[in-house]
C-alpha positions as CSV (number, residue, x, y, z in Angstrom):
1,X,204.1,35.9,128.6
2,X,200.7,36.8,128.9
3,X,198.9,40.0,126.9
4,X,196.7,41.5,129.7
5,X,195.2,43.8,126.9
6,X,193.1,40.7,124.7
7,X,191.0,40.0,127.0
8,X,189.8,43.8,127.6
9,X,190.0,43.9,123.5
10,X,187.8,40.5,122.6
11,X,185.1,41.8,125.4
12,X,184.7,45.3,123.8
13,X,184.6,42.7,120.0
14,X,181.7,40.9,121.6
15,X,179.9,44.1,123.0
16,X,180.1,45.8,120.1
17,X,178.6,42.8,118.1
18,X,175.7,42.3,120.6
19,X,174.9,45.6,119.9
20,X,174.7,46.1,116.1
21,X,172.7,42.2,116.7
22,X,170.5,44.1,118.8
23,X,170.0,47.1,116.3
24,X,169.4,44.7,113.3
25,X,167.0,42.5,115.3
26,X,165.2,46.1,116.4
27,X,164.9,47.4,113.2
28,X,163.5,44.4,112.0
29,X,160.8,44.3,114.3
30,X,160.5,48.3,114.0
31,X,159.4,46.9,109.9
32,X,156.2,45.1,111.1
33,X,154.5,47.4,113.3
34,X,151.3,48.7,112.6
35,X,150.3,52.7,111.1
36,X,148.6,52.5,114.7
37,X,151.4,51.0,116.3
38,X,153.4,54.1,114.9
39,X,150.9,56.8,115.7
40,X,150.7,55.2,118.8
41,X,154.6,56.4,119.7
42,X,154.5,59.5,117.7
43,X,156.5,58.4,114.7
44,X,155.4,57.4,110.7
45,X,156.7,55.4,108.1
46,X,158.8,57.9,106.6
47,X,160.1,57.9,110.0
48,X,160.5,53.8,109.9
49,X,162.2,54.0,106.3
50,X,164.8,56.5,107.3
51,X,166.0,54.0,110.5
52,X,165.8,50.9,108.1
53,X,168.1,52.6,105.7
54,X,170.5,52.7,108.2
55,X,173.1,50.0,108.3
56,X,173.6,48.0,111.6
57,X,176.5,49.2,112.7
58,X,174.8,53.1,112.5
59,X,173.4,53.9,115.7
């Protein structure tokens, strides 16, 4: 007997981990930008250090 349910379960697994990969890999890259990178897009680093606090799985 086949469970129709896995596959639908393991595919939401995967999606979810692509996206808290995506999140750390963003935030890691959102660490080495510039003060004129920042002011650039409107934000500062107190801005920065309150989205690298956040865990990965934190949107």
């Amino acid at each position: 007997m086949t469970n129709h349910h896995d596959a639908g379960v393991l595919g939401r697994i995967g999606e979810t981990l692509h996206v808290w990969r995506q999140r750390y890999q963003s935030r890691r890259e959102l660490a080495r930008w510039s003060e004129r990178d920042l002011h650039d897009i409107g934000r500062s680093w107190s801005d920065v250090a309150e989205e690298l606090d956040k865990p990965f799985w934190r949107a």
